[in-house]
Every structure is written in C-alpha cells, then in structure tokens.
C-alpha positions as CSV (number, residue, x, y, z in Angstrom):
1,X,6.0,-18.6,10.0
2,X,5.6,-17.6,13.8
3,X,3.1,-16.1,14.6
4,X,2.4,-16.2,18.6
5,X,-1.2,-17.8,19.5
6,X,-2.8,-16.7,22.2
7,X,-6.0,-18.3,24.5
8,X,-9.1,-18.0,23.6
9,X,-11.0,-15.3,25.0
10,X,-14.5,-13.4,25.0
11,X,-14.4,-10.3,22.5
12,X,-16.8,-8.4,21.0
13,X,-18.0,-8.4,17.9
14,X,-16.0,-5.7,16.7
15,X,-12.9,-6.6,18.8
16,X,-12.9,-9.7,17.0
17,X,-13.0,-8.4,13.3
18,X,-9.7,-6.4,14.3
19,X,-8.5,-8.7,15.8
20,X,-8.7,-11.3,12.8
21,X,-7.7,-8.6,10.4
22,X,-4.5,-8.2,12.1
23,X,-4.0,-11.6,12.0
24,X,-4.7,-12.0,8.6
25,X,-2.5,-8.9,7.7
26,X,0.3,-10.3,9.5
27,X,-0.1,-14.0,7.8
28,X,-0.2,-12.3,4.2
29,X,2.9,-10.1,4.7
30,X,4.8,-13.1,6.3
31,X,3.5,-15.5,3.8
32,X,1.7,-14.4,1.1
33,X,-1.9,-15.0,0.3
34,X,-1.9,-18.7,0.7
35,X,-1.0,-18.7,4.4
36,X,-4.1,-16.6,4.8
37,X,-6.4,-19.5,5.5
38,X,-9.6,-19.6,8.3
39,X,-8.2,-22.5,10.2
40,X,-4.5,-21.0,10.5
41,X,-6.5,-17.4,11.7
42,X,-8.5,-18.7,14.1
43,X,-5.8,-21.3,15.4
44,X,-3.2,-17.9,15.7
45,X,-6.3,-16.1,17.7
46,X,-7.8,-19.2,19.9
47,X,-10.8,-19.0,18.1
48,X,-13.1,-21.7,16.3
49,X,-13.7,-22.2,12.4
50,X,-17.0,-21.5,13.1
51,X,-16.6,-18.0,15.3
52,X,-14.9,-16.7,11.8
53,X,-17.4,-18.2,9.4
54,X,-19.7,-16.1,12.0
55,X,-18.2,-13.1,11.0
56,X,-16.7,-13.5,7.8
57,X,-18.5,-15.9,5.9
58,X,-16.1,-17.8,4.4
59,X,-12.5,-17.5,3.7
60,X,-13.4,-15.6,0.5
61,X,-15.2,-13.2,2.8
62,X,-11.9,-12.9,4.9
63,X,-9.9,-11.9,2.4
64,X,-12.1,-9.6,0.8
65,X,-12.3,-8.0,3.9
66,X,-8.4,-7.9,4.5
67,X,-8.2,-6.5,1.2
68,X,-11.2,-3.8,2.0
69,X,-9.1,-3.0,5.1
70,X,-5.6,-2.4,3.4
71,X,-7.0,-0.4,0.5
72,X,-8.7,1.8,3.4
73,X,-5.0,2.0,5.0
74,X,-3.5,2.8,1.6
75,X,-5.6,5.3,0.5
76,X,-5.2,6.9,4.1
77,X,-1.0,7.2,3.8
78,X,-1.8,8.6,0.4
79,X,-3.9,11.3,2.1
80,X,-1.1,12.1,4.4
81,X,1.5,12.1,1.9
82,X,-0.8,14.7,-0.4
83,X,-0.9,16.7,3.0
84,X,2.3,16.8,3.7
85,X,3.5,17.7,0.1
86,X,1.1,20.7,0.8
87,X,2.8,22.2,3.8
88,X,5.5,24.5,3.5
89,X,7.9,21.6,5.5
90,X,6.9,18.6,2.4
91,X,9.8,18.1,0.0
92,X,9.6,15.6,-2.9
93,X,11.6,12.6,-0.8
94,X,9.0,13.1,2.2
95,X,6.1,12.0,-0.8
96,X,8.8,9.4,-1.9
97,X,9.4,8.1,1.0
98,X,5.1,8.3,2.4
99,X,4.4,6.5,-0.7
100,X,7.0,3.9,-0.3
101,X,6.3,3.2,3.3
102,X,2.9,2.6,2.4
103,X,3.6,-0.2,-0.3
104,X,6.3,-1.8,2.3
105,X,5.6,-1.7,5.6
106,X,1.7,-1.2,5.4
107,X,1.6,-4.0,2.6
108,X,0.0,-2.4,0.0
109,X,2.9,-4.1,-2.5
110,X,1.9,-7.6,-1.2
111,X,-2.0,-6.3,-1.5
112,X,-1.9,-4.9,-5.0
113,X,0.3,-8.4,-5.9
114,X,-2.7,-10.2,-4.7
115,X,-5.6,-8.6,-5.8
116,X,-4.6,-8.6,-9.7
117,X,-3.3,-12.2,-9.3
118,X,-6.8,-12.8,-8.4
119,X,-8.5,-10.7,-11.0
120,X,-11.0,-8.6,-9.4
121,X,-9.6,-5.2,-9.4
122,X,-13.0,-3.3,-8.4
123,X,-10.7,-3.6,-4.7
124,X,-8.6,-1.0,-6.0
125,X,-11.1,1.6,-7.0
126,X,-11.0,3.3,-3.5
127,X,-7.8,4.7,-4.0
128,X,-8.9,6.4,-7.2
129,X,-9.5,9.2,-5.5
130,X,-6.2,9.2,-3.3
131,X,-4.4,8.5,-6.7
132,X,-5.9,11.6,-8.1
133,X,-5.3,14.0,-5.0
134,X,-1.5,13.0,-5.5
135,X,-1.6,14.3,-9.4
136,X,-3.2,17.4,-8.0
137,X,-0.6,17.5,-4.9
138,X,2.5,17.6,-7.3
139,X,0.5,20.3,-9.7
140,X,0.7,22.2,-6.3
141,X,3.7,22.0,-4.9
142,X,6.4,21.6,-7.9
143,X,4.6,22.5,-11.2
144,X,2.9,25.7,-13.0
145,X,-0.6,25.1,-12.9
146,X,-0.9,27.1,-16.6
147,X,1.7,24.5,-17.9
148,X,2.4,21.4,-16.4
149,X,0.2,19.2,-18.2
150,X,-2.0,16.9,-16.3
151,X,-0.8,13.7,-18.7
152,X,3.0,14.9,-17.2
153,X,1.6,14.6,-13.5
154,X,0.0,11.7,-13.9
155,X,2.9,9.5,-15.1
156,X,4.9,10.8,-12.0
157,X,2.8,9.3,-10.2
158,X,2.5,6.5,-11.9
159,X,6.4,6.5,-12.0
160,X,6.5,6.8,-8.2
161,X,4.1,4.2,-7.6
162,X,5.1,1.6,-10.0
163,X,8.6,1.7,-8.4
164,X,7.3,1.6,-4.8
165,X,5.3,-1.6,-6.0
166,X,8.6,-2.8,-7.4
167,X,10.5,-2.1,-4.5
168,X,8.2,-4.0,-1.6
169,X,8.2,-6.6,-4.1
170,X,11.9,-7.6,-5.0
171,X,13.7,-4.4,-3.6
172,X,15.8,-6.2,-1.0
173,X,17.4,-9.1,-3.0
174,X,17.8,-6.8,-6.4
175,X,19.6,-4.0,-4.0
176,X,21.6,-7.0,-2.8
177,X,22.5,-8.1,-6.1
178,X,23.7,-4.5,-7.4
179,X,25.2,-3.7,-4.1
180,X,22.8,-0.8,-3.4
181,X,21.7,0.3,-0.3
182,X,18.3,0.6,1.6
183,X,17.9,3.9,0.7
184,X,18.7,3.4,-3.2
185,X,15.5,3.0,-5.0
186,X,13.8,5.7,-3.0
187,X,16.7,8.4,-4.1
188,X,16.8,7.8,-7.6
189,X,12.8,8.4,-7.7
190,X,13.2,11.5,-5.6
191,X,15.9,12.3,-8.4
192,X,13.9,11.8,-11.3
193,X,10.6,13.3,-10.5
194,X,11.8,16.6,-11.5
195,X,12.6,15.5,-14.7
196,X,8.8,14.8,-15.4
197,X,7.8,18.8,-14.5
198,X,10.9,20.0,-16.6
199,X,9.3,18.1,-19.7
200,X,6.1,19.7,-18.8
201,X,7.3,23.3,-18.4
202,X,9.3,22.5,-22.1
203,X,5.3,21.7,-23.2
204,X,6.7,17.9,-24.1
C-alpha cells in the first residue's frame, strides 16, 4: 500500500486527531483493518508511537475512534439522502445512489465489515436514528401514509442497504464476473424498491 509520508511537524491537538483519522481511514479502505496499526499511522504522519498513544491510547483506542468517526460520516450521508428524498428534485435512484456512495466511497461497507467481525456492535447504534429517518423518508415520498405498512418500509431499507453493503464489499469482481456494469447493482435496487410499496398498498 502507498501511502505518501510526510515530515514531522508541530500540530495541534486537534489537527493531529484529523489528521491520524485520515490516515487511519485511508489504511482501512486500502487494507483492511489489519493495516490499521499505530506504528504504520504514525510512520505515514512523521509522528512518534508515543505522540498517538498520547492521544489515542492505544491502538484499540484508534480504532474505536476511526470507527466513532465513520459512523458519524455515515449517519451524516444518510441525513442528506432522507433530505434529498424530501425535496420535490429526490427520485428513488438519487436515495440509491446517496446510500451506495456512502457504503463505497465513504467506507461504511469496509466499517460495518469490521465492526461485526469484531463483535461489538454498540458502534453501530448512532445510525439508528439515520436508519429510522430513511423508513420515514420513503413513507413520505413514495408511499400512503394510511397504508404502507411500516414492516414494508422497513425491509426496503433493509433491502437497499444490505445490497449497498454487498456491493462495496465484492461488487467489482462479481459485476466482472456476470459482465455487468458499474452502474448494475445500483439500477436493479432502484428497480425493485417499488415493488416493496406496491405489496404495501395490496395490504401484503
């Protein structure tokens, strides 16, 4: 992995938490959790073992702060997708494609991989709420409040996000391997999702 180190310099306190949590971000993405070690973070950054036991603890306390940081992220592009949804413009791709952004690009796949590998999933609690904003979203924007059940818009969301998990996990090579393109997994959600408010208006 190649990841450019720079000299080290004076930071402050905070500087060097975000700095370190990029780092670490960047290391998990590009090689999974165990590549997410204090000695290859501080060596990337030009800082010492001991400046990130300083402010992290240990390397326990690193990654429970990565973690702490991605979920934040996470819940954040599920806030904007629930906005979006709400505005006149949102269509039921944009959410597709919020949702699957987040779990690629901002790591959340990679994140969620991690955190139930390691057991503790109290990590994943602050997205409850983001989670539950989305059921509400899609109750808004594509179902009848007096009959789209709330069991219905919940397992579109769990559809969605199961398959954006899916996807930032082993998207690329499966794609490869069925000769689908980049844009594949993210239509045949969009495509589907109605299918989830039909059964509700049908009281299934």
């Amino acid at each position: 992995m190649s990841i450019e180190r720079v000299r080290r310099r004076r930071r402050t306190p905070e500087e060097a938490r975000l700095e370190v949590l990029a780092c670490a971000r960047a290391r998990l993405l590009a090689g999974g959790p165990d590549s997410v070690t204090l000695k290859a973070v501080a060596d990337d950054l030009g800082m010492t073992h001991a400046n990130l036991i300083h402010h992290f603890g240990s390397a326990e306390g690193l990654q429970s702060a990565l973690m702490g940081s991605m979920v934040a992220d996470l819940s954040n592009a599920l806030d904007a997708a629930i906005a979006r949804l709400r505005t006149d413009e949102g269509a039921p791709l944009e959410l597709i494609n919020a949702v699957f952004d987040a779990f690629a690009e901002g790591g959340a796949g990679k994140l969620a991989a991690w955190i139930v590998l390691k057991g503790d999933l109290t990590h994943l609690e602050p997205v409850r709420a983001a989670v539950n904003g989305l059921v509400e979203a899609i109750r808004d924007k594509l179902g009848d409040p007096l009959t789209a059940s709330p069991k219905q818009l919940s397992s579109a969301v769990l559809f969605i996000a199961l398959s954006a998990f899916g996807e930032a996990l082993i998207g690329p090579p499966l794609r490869d391997m069925l000769d689908q393109d980049e844009e594949a997994s993210r239509q045949v959600v969009a495509g589907l999702l109605p299918y989830f408010l039909l059964k509700a208006e049908r009281g299934e």
